[in-house]
C-alpha positions in Angstrom: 114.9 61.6 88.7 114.2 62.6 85.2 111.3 64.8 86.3 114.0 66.6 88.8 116.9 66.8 86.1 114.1 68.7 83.8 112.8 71.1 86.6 116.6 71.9 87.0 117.2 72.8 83.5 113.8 75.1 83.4 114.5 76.6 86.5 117.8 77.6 84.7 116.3 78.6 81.4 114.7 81.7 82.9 117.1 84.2 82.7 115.5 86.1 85.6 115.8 82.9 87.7 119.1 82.3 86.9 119.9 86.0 87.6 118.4 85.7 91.2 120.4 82.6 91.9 124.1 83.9 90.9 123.4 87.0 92.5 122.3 85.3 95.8 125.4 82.5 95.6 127.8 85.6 95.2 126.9 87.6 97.8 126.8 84.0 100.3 129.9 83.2 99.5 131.0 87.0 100.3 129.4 87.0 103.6 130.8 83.0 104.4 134.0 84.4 103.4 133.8 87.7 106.1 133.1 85.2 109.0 136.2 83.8 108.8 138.6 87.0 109.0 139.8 88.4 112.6 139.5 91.0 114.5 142.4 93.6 114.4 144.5 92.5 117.7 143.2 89.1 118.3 145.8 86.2 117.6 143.4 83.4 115.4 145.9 80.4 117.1 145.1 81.2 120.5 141.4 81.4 120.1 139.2 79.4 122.4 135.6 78.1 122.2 134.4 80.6 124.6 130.2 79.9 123.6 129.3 76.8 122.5 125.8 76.3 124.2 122.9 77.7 125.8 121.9 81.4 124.2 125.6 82.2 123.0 125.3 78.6 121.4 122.2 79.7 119.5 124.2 83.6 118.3 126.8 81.8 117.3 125.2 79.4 115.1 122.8 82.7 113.7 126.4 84.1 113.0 127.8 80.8 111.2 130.3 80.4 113.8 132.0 84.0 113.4 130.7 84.8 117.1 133.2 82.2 118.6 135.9 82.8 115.8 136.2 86.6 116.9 135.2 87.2 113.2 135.0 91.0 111.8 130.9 89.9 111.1 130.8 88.0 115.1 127.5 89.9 115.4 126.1 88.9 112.0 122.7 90.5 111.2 121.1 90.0 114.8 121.8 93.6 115.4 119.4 94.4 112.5 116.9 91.7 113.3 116.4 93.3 116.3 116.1 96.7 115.0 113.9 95.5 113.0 111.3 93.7 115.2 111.4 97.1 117.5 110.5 99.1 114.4 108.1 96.9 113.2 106.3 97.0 116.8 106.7 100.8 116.7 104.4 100.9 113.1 101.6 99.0 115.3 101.8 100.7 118.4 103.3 104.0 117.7 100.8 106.3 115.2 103.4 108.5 113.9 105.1 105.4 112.5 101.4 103.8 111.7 100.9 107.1 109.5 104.6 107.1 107.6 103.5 102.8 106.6 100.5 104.2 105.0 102.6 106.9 102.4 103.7 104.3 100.5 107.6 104.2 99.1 108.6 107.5 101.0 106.6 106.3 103.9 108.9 103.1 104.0 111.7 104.8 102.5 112.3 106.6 106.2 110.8 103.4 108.4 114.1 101.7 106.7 116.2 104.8 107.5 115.2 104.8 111.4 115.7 100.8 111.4 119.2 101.7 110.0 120.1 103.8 112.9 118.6 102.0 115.0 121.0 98.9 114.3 123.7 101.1 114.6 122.8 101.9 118.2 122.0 98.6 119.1 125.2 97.2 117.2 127.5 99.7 119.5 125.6 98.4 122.8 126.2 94.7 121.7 129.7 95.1 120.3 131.0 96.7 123.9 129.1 93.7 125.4 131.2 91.5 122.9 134.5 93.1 123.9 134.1 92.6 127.5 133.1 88.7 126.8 136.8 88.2 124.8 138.6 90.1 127.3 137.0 87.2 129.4 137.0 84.1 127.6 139.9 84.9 125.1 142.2 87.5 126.9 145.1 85.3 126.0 144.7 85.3 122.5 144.8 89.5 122.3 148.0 91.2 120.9 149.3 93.0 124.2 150.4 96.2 122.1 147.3 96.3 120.8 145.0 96.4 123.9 144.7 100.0 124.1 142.9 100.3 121.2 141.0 96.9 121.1 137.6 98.4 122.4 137.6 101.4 120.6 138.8 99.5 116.9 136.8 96.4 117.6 133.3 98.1 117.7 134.0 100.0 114.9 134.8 96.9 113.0 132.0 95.0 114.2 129.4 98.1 113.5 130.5 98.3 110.1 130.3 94.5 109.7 126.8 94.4 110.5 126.1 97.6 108.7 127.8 95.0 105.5 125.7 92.1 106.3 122.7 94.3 106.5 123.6 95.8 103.0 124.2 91.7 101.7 120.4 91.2 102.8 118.8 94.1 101.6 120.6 93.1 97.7 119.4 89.3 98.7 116.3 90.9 99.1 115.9 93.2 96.1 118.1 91.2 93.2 118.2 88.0 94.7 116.0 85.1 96.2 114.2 84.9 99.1 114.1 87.4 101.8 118.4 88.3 102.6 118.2 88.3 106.5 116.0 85.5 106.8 118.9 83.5 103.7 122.2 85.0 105.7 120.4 83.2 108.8 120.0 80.0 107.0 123.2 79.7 105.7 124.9 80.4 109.1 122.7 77.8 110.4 123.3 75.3 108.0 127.3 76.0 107.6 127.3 74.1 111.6 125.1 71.3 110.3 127.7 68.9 108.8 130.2 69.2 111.8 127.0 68.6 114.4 126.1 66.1 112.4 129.7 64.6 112.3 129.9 65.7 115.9 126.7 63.4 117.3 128.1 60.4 115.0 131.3 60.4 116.3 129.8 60.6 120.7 127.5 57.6 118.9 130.1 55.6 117.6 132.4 56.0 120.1 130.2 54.6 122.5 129.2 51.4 121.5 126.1 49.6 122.8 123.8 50.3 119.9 125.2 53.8 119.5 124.0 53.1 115.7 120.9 52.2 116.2 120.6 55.4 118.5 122.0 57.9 115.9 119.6 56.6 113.6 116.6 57.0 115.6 117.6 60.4 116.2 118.0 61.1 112.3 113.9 59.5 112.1 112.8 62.1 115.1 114.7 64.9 112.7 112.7 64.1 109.8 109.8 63.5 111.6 110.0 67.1 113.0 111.0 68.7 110.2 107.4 67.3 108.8 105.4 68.2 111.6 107.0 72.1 111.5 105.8 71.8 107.6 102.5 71.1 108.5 102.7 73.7 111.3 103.7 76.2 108.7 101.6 75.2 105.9 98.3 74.2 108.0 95.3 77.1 107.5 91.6 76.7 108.6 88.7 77.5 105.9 85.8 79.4 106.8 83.4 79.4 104.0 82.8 82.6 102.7 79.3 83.2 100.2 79.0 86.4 98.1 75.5 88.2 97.3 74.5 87.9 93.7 74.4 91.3 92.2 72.9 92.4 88.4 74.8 95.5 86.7 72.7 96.5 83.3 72.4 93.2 81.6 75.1 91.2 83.3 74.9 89.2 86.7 78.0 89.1 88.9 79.0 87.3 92.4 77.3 84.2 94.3 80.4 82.3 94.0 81.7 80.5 97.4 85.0 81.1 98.4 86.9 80.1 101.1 88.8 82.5 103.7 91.9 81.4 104.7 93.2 81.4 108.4 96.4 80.3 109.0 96.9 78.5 112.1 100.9 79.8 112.8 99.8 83.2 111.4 102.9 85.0 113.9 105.5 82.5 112.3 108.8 82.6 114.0 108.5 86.0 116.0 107.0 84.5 119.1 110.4 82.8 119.4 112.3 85.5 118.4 110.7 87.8 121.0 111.1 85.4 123.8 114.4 84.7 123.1 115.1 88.7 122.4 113.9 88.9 126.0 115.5 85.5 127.5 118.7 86.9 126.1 118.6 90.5 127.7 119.9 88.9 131.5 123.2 87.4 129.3 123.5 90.9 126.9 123.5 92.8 130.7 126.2 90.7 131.9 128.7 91.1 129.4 127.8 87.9 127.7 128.6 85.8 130.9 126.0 83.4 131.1 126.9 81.9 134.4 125.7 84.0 136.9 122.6 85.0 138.1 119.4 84.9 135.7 121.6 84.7 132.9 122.8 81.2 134.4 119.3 80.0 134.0 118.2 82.0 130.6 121.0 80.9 129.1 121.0 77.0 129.8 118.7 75.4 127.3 118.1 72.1 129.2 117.1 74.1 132.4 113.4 73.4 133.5 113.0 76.6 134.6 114.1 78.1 131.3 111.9 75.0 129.2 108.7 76.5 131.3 109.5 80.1 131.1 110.2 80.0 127.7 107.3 78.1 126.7 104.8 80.3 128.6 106.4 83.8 126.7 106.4 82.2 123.4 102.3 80.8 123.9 101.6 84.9 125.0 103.7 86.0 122.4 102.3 83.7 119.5 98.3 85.7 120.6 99.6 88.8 121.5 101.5 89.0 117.7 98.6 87.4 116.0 96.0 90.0 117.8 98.7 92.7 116.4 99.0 92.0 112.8 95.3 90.3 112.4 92.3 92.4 112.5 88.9 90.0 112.1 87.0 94.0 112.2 88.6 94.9 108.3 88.0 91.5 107.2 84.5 91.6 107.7 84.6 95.7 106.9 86.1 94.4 103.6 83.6 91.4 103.4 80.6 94.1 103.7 82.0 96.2 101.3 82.1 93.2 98.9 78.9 92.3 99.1 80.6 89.0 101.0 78.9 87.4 103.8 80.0 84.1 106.1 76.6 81.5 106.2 74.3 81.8 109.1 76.4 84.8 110.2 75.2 88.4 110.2 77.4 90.8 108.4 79.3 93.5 110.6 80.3 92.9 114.1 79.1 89.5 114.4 81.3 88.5 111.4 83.9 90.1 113.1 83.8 87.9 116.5 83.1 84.9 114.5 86.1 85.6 112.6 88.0 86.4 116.1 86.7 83.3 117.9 87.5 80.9 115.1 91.1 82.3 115.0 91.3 82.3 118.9 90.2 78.4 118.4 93.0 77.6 116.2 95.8 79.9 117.8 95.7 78.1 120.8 96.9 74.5 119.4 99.7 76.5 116.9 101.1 78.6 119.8 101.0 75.3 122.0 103.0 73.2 119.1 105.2 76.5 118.3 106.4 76.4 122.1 106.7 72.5 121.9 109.5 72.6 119.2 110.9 75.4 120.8 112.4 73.6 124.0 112.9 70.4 122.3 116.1 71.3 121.8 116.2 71.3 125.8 115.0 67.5 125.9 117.4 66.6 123.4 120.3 68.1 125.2 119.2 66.0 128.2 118.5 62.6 126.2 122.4 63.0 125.9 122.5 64.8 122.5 125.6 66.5 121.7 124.4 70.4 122.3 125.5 71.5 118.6 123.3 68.8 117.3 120.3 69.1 119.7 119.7 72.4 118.3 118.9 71.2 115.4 116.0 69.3 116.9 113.4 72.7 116.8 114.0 76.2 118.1 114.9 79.5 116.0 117.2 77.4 114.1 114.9 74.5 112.7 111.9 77.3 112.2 113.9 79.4 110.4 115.8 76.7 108.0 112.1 75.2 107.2 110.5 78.0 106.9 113.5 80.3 104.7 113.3 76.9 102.4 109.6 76.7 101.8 109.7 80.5 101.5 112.5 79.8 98.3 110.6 76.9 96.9 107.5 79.1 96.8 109.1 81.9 95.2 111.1 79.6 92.4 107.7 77.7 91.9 105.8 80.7 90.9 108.8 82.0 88.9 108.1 78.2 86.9 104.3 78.4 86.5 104.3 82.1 85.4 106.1 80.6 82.5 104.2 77.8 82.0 106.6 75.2 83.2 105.6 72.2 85.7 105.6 73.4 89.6 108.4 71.6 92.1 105.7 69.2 93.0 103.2 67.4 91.4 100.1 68.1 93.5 99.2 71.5 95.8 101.5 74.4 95.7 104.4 75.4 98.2 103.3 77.4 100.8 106.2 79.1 102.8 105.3 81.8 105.8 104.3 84.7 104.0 101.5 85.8 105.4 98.4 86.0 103.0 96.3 88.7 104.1 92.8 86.9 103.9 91.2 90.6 103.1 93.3 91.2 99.9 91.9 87.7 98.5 88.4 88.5 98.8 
């Protein structure tokens, strides 16, 4: 405890830590504040739970429960998130967009530009989906004056909302701590976590017959998860890596081994953020009515069909992202070039499929484990777990919480041994999911 009390008062001694921190509490509790206000023309005592599970569930926990309040910020930052991925995509595939990456600020300067407009497209597309789903689900709690000029009003007020919780992340980003979509995310998240909580204790207690003993075997799963998801993130293979001894003039440099690290989750959460992009697009297409059709099915959490589906997309999309964003050909280009060589390997293009099939080797178990957690939420809705809660049990939600917090820690624990100061744990350092380009570290 004293050790903890000490590590809060250093942490707090750097001014630029401390600056980070305000800056990032501020703009939370500007954004928490947002999700609470109405929509012009919707009456706030007449408002009805219209999503509380399946994919609206999960939007509306992204969104801190502002989807379901008919908030001014319903949409949150999803509408950017997506623009994002798709732009992101567009600088592998698309050369044009491969070519403005590599000018450097000006390059990214425009990339951040198109991903703005971009989320202003997408943000009109999903707010007229958004209007049609109150007209639906809340149609009695509109002001009949005002109905004429709901549609038209309300996305407007939603795109500039996004367009303000877009603006919160990128000063997260630059000013504050942590990366400000992937923090706005977490804090929506975790704002539902006490009343799921509270939720799930009171079905428990209510029941009787052991409903104690039940809740806390459901806490012990939790933690357990949440552990396993930290190894997950954290876990990286190490090929040993020798380098030639070469003499300049009078001095001798290299032969030192290193290690090349390979990270066995190297696509993080955006397998699971691309199937679910995709799961979603049924529910989007019908006006956010998730009972017919293939939006019944895509939207149901605890459906097999959905569970296999899902599970499938996310193990193709955990390779086909990994294939995208790692190259083994420049590692062992850059390994050449360094004078670097793997043991009984020859430089070049073996290195390269050695590299390849080593990572193939341990994608395969990550992408298996990353679809795992990501229907557990399914199992737990059908082992009787209140749906708010069971969410909480993997999915987008528990990925994203563990891996924004480990992302944090890392960045305040290198802001603490900069200075000198003890790190937030005694032995090994935080790893969060920033991907550590195994080139740049040779």
């Amino acid at each position: 405890m004293k050790k903890f009390i000490q590590t809060l008062k250093n942490i707090w001694s750097i001014e630029e830590l401390r600056s980070k921190i305000l800056v990032t509490i501020t703009l939370i509790a500007v954004y928490r504040l947002g999700t609470h206000i109405v929509l012009p023309g919707i009456d706030p005592d007449k408002i009805t739970v219209g999503a509380s599970s399946g994919i609206l569930g999960l939007i509306d926990a992204f969104a801190g429960g502002a989807f379901n309040q008919a908030s001014i910020l319903a949409l949150g930052i999803m509408p950017y998130i997506s623009a994002s991925i798709f732009i992101q995509l567009m600088t592998i595939l698309y050369p044009p967009f491969q070519k403005l990456q590599k000018e450097g600020d000006s390059g990214r300067k425009k990339i951040n530009q198109y991903t703005r407009y971009l989320t202003v497209l997408v943000t009109v597309l999903q707010a007229s989906a958004y209007v049609a789903f109150l007209n639906t689900t809340n149609g009695q709690a509109m002001v009949e004056s005002y109905k004429p000029y709901f549609w038209l009003s309300t996305t407007i007020i939603l795109t500039a909302g996004t367009l303000f919780v877009m603006w919160i992340g990128e000063k997260i980003t630059d000013k504050g701590l942590g990366n400000g979509s992937s923090v706005i995310i977490m804090v929506g998240i975790l704002a539902r976590f006490p009343q799921s909580l509270w939720q799930e204790w009171s079905a428990r207690s209510n029941r009787g017959g052991g409903g104690l003993l039940i809740f806390v075997i459901e806490i012990a799963i939790l933690v357990a998860i949440i552990m396993g998801l930290i190894i997950l993130i954290q876990g990286v293979r190490k090929v040993p890596v020798q380098y030639a001894k070469q003499i300049v003039g009078n001095r001798q440099f290299g032969g030192a081994r290193q290690f090349l690290p390979l990270k066995v989750n190297s696509a993080g959460v955006m397998p699971i953020i691309f199937a679910q992009a995709i799961m979603f697009l049924p529910t989007l297409l019908s006006n956010f009515d998730s009972t017919k059709g293939l939006a019944a099915v895509f939207g149901n959490h605890s459906n097999y069909w959905y569970m296999i589906i899902y599970a499938v997309m996310v193990i193709g999309f955990t390779f086909l992202y990994t294939a995208l964003i790692f190259n083994p050909k420049q590692i062992a280009d850059d390994l050449k070039r360094n004078n670097g060589f793997i043991p009984g390997v020859k430089p070049g293009q073996p290195t390269a499929d050695y590299i390849g099939a080593v990572m193939d080797k341990i994608t395969f178990p990550g992408a298996v484990l990353l679809a795992l957690v990501g229907i557990l939420p399914g199992f737990a809705q059908r082992m009787s777990v209140q749906q708010s809660f069971s969410s909480f049990f993997g999915g987008t939600s528990l990925l994203i919480m563990v891996g924004v917090i480990l992302d944090t820690l890392q960045q305040i624990e290198t802001q603490l041994l900069m200075r000198q100061y003890d790190g937030l744990m005694k032995s090994g350092r935080i790893q969060g999911r920033q991907q550590v380009t195994p080139a740049s570290s040779i």
